[in-house]
C-alpha positions in Angstrom: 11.3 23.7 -23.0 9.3 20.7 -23.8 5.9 21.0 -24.8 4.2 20.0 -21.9 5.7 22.7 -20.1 4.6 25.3 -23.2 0.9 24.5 -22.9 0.6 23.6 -19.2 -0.1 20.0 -17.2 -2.2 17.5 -18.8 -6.0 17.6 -17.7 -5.8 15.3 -14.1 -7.6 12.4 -13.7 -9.7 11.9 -10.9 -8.7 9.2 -8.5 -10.6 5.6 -8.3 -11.0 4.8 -4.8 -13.8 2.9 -2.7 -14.4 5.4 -0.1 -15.5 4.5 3.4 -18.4 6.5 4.6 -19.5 4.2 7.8 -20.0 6.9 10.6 -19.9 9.8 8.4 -22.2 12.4 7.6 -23.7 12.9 4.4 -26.0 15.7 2.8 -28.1 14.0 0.1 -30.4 17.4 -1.4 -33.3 16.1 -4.0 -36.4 14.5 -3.7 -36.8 12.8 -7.1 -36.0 8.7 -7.6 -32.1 9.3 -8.3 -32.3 10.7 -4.5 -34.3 7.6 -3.2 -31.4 5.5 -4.9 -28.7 7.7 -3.7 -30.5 7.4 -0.3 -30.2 3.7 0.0 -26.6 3.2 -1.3 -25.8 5.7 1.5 -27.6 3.4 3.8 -26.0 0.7 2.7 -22.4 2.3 3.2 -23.2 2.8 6.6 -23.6 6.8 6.5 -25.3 9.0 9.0 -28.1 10.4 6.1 -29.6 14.0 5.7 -31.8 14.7 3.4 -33.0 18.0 2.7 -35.3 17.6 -0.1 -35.9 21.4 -1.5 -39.5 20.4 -2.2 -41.8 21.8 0.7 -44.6 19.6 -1.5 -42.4 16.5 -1.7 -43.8 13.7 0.6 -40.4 12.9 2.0 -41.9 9.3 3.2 -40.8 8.4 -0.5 -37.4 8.7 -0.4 -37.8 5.8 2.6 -39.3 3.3 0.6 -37.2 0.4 0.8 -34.8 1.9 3.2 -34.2 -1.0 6.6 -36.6 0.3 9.3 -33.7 0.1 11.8 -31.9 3.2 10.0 -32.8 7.0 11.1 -32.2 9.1 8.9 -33.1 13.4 9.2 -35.3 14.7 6.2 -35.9 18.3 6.1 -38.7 18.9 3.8 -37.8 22.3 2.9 -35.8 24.3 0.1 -31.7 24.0 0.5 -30.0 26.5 2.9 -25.7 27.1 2.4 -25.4 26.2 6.4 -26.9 22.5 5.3 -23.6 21.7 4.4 -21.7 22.7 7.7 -20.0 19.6 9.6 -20.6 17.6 6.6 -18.3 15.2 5.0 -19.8 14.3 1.8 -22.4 16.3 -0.4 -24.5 14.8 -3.2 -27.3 16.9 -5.1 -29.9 15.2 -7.3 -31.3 17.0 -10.9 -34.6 17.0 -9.0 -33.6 20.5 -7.7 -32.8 22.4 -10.4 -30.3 25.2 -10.4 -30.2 25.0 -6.6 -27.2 22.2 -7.3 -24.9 25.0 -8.1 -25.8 26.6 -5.0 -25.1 23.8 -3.4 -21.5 23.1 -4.7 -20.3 26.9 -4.2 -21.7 26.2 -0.3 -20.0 22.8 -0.4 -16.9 24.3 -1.9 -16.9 27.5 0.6 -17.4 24.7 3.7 -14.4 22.9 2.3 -16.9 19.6 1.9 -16.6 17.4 -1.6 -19.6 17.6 -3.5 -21.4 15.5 -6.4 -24.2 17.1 -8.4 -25.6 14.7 -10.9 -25.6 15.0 -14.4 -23.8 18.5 -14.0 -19.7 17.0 -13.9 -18.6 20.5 -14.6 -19.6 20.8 -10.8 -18.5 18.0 -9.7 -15.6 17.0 -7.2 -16.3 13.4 -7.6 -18.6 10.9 -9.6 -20.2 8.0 -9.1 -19.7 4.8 -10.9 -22.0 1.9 -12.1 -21.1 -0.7 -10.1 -21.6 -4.2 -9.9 -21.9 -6.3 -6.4 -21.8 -9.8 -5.5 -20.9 -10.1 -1.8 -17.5 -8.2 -1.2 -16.8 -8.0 -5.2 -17.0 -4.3 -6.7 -16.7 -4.0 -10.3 -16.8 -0.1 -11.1 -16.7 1.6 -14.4 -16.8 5.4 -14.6 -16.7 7.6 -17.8 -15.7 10.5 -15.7 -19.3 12.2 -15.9 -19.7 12.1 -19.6 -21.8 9.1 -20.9 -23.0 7.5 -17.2 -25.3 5.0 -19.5 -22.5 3.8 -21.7 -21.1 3.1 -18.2 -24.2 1.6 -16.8 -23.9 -1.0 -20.1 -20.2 -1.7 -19.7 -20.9 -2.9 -15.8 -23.6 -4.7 -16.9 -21.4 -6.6 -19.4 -18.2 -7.1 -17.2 -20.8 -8.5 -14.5 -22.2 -10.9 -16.9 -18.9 -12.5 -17.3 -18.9 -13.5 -13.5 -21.2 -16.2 -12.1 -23.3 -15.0 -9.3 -21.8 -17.3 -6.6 -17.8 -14.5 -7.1 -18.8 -13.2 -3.9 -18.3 -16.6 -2.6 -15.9 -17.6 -4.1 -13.8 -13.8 -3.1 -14.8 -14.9 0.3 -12.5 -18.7 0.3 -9.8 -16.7 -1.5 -10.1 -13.8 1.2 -9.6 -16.2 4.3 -6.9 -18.5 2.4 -4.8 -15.0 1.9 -5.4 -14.3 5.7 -3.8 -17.8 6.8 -1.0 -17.7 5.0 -0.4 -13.9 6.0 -0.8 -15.0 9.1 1.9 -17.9 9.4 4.5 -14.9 8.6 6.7 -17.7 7.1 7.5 -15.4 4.3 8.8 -11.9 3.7 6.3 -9.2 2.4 8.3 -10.0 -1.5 7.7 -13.7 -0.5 4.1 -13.8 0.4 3.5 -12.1 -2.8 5.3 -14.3 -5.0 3.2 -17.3 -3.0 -0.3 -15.3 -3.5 0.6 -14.9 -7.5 1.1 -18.8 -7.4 -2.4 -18.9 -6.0 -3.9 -17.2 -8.9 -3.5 -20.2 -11.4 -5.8 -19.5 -14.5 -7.3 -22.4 -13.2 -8.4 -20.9 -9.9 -9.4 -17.8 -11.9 -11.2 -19.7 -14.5 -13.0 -21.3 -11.1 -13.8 -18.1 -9.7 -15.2 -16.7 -12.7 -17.9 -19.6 -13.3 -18.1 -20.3 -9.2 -16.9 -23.2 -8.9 -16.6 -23.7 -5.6 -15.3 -27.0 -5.3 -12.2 -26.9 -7.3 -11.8 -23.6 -6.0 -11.9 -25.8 -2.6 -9.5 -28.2 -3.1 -6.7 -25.8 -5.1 -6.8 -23.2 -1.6 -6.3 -26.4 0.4 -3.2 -27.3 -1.9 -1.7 -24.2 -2.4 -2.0 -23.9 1.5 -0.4 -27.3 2.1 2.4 -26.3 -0.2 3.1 -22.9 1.1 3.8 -24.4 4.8 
């Protein structure tokens, strides 16, 4: 018996994944400014928001500051019930409430509903990385829950590396990929092998600084050569 099987499986890793939340509801509990972040990257993601903010003193217009006007989202200004979580998909609690966030994950976990309560990863389903955005581009680096500033710095220094205009430049590469999947000259194998051929060091070199033109003109000469 080998010794894996002696002293059990290995401790799991969670699984990276850019989850789409765009029609789907989301509990956000807190009132504090981790919720008013939380609040706008769930804005951002499209989410249909609720925010119960287990503050009856909070002023919940707070946690809308910044947030586009065109967006509704349902505050409760009250203390956290276990029925909040019903029909939910996603639940996220800030420190802001105290010990309430482990009521809230045995509700979420009762309702069946993945939960995230901040700074406590031992009640955790998921976590949240520190990401960096320019247009399309995600960079995200997670420490799993257990040093979220060294994984703040890291993103920071990754996104240093890339000049602002990636998001532009992921944007040419995007649509070149599209035409050439498009033409359906190639197998699936084939189209691959043509993509990799893309993805000189000189067009990642170009994407890395932004430079659009030469970025430009090597799309329009791999597509020339690939038909």
């Amino acid at each position: 018996m080998g010794e894996s099987q002696v002293n059990g499986p290995a401790t799991a890793l969670p699984l990276p994944i850019f989850l789409i939340l765009e029609g789907r509801r989301v509990l956000l509990v807190g009132h504090d400014l981790e919720a008013a972040e939380k609040a706008r990257l769930l804005q951002e993601s499209g989410a249909i928001l609720t925010i119960v903010t287990g503050d009856r003193r909070d002023r919940p217009e707070a946690l809308l500051k910044g947030l586009p006007a065109d967006h509704v989202v349902d505050i409760k200004n009250r203390p956290f019930r276990a029925q909040d979580v019903n029909g939910m998909d996603l639940v996220i609690a800030t420190p802001s409430i105290g010990n309430v966030q482990s009521e809230v994950a045995d509700a979420s976990r009762r309702a069946g509903v993945i939960c995230n309560t901040m700074d406590r990863p031992e009640s955790c389903d998921f976590f949240f990385p520190a990401v960096h955005r320019s247009g399309e581009l995600q960079i995200a680096v997670s420490t799993n829950g257990q040093f979220p500033l060294l994984a703040a710095r890291l993103r920071d220094r990754l996104g240093s590396t890339l000049s602002r205009r990636a998001g532009e430049a992921l944007t040419l590469l995007g649509a070149a990929r599209r035409k050439m999947r498009q033409s359906r000259l190639r197998s699936v194998r084939g189209n691959t092998r043509s993509l990799a051929t893309l993805l000189s060091n000189e067009v990642l070199e170009a994407f890395q600084t932004g430079d659009i033109p030469i970025l430009k003109k090597r799309i329009r000469e791999w597509l020339s050569s690939a038909h």
